[in-house]
VEXDREN-2710 file (C-alpha; in Angstrom, 1 decimal):
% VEXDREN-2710
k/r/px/py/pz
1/UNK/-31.7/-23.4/-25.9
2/UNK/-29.5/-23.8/-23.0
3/UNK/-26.9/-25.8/-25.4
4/UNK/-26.8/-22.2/-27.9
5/UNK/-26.2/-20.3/-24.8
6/UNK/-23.3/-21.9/-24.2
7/UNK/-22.2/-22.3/-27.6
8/UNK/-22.9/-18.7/-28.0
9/UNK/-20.9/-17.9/-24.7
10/UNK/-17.7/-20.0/-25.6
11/UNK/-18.0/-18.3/-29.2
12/UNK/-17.8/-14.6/-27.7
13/UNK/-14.9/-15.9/-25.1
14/UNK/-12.5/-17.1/-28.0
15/UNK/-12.9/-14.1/-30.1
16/UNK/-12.1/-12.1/-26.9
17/UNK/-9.1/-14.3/-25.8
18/UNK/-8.4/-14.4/-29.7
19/UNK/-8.3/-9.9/-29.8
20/UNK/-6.2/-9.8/-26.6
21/UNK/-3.7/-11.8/-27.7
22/UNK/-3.0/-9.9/-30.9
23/UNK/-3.4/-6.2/-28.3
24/UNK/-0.7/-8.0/-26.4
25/UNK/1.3/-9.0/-29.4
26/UNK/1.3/-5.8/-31.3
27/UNK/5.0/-4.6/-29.6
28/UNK/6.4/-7.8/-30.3
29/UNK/5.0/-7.4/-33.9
30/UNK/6.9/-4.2/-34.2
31/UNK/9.7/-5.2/-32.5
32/UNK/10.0/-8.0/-35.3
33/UNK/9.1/-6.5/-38.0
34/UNK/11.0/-3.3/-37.7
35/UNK/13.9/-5.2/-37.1
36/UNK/13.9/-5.9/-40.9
37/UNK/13.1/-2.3/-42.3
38/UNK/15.6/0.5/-43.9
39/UNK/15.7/3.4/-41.4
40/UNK/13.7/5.4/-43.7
41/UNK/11.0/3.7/-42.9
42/UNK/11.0/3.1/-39.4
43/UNK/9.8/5.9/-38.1
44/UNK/7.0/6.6/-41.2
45/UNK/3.5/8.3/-40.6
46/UNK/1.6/6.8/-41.2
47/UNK/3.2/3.5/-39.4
48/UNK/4.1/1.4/-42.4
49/UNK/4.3/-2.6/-40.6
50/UNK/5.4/-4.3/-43.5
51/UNK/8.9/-3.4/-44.9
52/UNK/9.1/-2.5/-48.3
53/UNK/12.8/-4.0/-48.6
54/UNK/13.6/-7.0/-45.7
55/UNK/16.7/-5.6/-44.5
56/UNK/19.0/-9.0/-42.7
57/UNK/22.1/-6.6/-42.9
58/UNK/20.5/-5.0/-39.3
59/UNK/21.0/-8.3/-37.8
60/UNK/24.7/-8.6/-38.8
61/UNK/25.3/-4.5/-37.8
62/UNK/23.6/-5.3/-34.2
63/UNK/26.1/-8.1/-33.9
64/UNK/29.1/-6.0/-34.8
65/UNK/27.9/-2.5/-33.0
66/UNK/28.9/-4.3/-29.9
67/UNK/30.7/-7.5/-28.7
68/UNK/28.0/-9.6/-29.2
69/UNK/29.8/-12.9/-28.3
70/UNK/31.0/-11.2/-24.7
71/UNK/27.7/-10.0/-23.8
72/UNK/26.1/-13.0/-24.9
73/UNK/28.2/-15.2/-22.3
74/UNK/27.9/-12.9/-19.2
75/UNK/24.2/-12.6/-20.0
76/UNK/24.2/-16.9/-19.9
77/UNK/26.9/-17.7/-17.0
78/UNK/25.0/-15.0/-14.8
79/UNK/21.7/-16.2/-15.6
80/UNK/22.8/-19.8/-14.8
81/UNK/24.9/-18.9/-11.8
82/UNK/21.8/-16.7/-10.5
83/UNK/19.3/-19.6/-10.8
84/UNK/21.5/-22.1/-9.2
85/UNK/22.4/-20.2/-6.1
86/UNK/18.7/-19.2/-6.0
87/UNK/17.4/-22.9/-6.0
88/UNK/19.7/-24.3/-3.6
89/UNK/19.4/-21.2/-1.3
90/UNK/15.6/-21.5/-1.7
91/UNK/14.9/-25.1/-1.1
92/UNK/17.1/-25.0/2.1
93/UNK/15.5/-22.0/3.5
94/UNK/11.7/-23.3/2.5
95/UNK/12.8/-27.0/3.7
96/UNK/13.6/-25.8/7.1
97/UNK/10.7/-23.8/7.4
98/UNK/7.9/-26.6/6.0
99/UNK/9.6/-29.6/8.4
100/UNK/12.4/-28.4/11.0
101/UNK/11.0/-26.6/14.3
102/UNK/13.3/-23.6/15.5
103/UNK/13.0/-21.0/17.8
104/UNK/11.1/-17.7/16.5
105/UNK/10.5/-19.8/12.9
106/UNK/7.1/-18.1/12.7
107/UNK/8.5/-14.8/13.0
108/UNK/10.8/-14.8/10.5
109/UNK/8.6/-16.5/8.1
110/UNK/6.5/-13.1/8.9
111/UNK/9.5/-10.8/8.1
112/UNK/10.1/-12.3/5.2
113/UNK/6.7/-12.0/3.6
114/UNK/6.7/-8.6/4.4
115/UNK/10.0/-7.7/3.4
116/UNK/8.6/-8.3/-0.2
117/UNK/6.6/-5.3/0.5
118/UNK/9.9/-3.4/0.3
119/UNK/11.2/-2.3/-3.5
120/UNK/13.8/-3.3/-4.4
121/UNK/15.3/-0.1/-6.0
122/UNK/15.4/0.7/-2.1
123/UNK/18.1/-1.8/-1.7
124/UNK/20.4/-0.8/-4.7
125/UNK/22.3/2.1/-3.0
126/UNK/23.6/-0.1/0.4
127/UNK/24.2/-3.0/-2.1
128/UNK/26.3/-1.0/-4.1
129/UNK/28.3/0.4/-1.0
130/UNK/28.4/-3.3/0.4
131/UNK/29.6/-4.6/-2.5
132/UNK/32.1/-1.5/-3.0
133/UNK/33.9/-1.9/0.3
134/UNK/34.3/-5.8/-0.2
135/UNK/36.1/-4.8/-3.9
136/UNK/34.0/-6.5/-5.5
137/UNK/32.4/-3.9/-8.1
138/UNK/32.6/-4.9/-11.8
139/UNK/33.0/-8.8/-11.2
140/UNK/30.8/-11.4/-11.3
141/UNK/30.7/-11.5/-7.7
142/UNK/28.8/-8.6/-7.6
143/UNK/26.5/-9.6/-10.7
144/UNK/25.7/-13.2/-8.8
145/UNK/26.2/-13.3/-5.4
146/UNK/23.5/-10.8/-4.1
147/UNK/20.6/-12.5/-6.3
148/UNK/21.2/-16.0/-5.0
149/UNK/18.2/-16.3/-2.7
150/UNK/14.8/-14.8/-3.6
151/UNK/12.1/-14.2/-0.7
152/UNK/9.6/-15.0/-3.8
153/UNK/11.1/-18.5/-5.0
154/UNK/12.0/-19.3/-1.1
155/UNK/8.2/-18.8/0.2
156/UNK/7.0/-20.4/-3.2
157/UNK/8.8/-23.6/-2.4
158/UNK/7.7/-23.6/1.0
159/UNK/4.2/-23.7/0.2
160/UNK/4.4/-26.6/-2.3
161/UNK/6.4/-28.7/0.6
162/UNK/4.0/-28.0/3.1
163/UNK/1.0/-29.3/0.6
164/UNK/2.8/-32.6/0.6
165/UNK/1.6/-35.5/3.0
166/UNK/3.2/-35.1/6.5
167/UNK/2.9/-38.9/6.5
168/UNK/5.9/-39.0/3.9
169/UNK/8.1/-37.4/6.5
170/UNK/7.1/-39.2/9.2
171/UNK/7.3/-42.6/7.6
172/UNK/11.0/-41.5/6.2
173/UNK/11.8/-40.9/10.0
174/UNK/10.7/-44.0/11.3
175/UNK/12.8/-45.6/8.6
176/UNK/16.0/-44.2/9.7
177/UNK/15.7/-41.8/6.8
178/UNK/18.1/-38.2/7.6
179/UNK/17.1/-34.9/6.8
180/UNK/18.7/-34.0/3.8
181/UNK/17.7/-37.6/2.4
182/UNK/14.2/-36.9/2.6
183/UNK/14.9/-33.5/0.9
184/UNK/16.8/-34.9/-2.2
185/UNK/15.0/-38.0/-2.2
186/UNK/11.3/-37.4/-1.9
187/UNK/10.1/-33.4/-1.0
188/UNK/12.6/-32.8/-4.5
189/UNK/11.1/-35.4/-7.0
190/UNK/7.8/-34.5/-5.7
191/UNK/8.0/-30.9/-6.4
192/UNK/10.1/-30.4/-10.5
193/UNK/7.4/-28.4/-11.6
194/UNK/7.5/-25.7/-8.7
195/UNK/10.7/-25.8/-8.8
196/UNK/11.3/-25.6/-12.4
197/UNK/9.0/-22.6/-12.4
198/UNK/10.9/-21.2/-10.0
199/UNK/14.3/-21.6/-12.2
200/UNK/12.6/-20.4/-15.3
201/UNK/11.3/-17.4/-13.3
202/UNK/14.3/-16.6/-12.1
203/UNK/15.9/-16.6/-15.2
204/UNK/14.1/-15.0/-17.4
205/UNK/14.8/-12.2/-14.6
206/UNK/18.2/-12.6/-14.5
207/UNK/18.3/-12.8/-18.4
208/UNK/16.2/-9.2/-18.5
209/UNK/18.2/-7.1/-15.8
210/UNK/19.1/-4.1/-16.9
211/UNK/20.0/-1.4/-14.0
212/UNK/22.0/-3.5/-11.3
213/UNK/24.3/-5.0/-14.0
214/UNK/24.4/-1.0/-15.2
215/UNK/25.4/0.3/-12.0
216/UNK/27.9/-2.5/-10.7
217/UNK/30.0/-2.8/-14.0
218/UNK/32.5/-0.3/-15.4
219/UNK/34.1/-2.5/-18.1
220/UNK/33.2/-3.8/-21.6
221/UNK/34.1/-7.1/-20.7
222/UNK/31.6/-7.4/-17.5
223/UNK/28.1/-5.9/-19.3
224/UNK/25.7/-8.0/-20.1
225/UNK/23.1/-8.2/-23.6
226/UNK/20.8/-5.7/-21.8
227/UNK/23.0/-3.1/-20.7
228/UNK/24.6/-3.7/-24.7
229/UNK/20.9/-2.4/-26.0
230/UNK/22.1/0.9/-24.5
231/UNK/24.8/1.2/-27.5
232/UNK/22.1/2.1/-30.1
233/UNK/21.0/5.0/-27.9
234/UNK/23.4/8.0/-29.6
235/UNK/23.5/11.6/-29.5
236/UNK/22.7/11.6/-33.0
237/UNK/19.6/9.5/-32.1
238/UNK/18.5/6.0/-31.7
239/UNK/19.3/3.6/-34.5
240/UNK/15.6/2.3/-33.9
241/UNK/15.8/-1.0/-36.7
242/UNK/19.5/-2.5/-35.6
243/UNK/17.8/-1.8/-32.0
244/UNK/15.1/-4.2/-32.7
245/UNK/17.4/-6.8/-34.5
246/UNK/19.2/-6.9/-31.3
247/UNK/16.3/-7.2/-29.3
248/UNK/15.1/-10.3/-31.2
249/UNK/18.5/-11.6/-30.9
250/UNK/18.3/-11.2/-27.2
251/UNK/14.7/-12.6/-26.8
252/UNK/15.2/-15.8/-28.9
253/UNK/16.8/-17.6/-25.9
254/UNK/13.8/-16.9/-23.9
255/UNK/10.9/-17.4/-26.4
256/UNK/13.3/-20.9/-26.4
257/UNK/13.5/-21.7/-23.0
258/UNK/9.5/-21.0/-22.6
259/UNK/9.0/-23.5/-25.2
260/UNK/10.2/-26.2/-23.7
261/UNK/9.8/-25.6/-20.5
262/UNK/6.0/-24.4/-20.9
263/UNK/4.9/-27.8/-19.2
264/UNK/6.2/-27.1/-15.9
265/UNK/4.9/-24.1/-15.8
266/UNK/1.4/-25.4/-16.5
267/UNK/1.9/-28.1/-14.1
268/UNK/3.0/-26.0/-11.4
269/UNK/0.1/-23.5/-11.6
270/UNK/-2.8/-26.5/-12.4
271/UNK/-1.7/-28.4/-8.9
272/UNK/-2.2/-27.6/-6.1
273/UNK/0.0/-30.2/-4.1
274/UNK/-0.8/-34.0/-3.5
275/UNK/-3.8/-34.7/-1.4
276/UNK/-3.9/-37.1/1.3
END
């Protein structure tokens, strides 16, 4: 009896899992979909999903509504640029948090955990004026340099170094072993999934930012694929099936990057840190 219950239990989970996925899926659906309809039908009541005629042209008309190819590179160096700086910014800040001693250390960690409290659409107008005296507006400069450290991925870090044995440190010391040797020999090998969560994170962030790239770039050649949606917004009305090609063309790198990177992610969620 007790074996059914459980059977019966585990049957009604997956069918709820199963439901929530496809509620959760359904924009993507229509993202996809409509990405391959006529106009006429895109905006059809009742909804018609399935296109009558697959249209590919809207693909090829997203692509040549905007300069793809520009977009497409600022969107990739910034993104890489971003999670770089944000890694090595990071795992300095969380290493000398987790394993150096320094006046008011506590304190600071304090202010930075609740400096996430603040929003960050708080910060946009003194960045922006920063950033304007320094002559720095609608250059990479101002696209990278202020998102190269990350409260979030620093305090992450620090947590999964202070999980790790203290006796790896202290046997590193009593071996001669520096500082920044024990960092990029043992606390980094021991922690590529958190960190690799981190990057991806941080990314896929980067990857989606819409408003600061808006505001800080005045030029063509400085936007990036999400401020390039903004193109099929007209006063004539929104070109709602070449917006949707674009979109997929934008998320493929993502859903790509996930893919292969799905691992870490697991890895760094299922551990908790090495025990000892």
């Amino acid at each position: 009896m007790t074996n059914k219950k459980h059977s019966l239990v585990g049957i009604i989970s997956y069918i709820i899992l199963i439901l929530g996925l496809i509620w959760v899926s359904l924009p993507f659906i229509w993202m996809l979909l409509t990405a391959f309809k006529p106009s006429n039908e895109v905006l059809k009541m009742p909804p018609q999903w399935i296109p009558t005629v697959w249209k590919w042209e809207n693909f090829k008309d997203a692509i040549k509504s905007v300069p793809f190819n520009r977009y497409f590179f600022n969107s990739v160096f910034i993104s890489i640029a971003v999670t770089l700086g944000d890694i090595l910014t990071s795992i300095l800040a969380a290493y000398a948090f987790s394993h150096i001693d320094f006046r008011f250390k506590k304190i600071l960690l304090a202010t930075l955990l609740a400096c996430m409290m603040i929003p960050g659409e708080i910060l946009m107008i003194p960045n922006y004026v920063t950033l304007s005296k320094f002559g720095w507006i609608d250059t990479y400069k101002a696209l990278i340099l202020p998102w190269c450290t990350s409260i979030f991925s620093i305090l992450l870090i620090y947590q999964q170094f202070i999980s790790l044995p203290k006796s790896y440190y202290k046997s590193a010391k009593i071996n001669g072993c520096s500082d920044l040797r024990y960092l990029f020999t043992i606390l980094i090998p021991c922690s590529i999934p958190t960190l690799a969560s981190v990057a991806i994170l941080k990314f896929i962030n980067c990857w989606n930012s819409y408003i600061w790239p808006l505001i800080v770039t005045n030029s063509t050649d400085m936007r990036t694929l999400p401020v390039g949606a903004a193109a099929f917004s007209t006063e004539a009305g929104v070109r709602y099936n070449t917006l949707m090609a674009f979109s997929v063309l934008m998320t493929i790198p993502i859903i790509l990057i996930y893919l292969f990177t799905q691992k870490y992610l697991v890895k760094s969620i299922g551990s908790s840190g090495i025990k000892g």
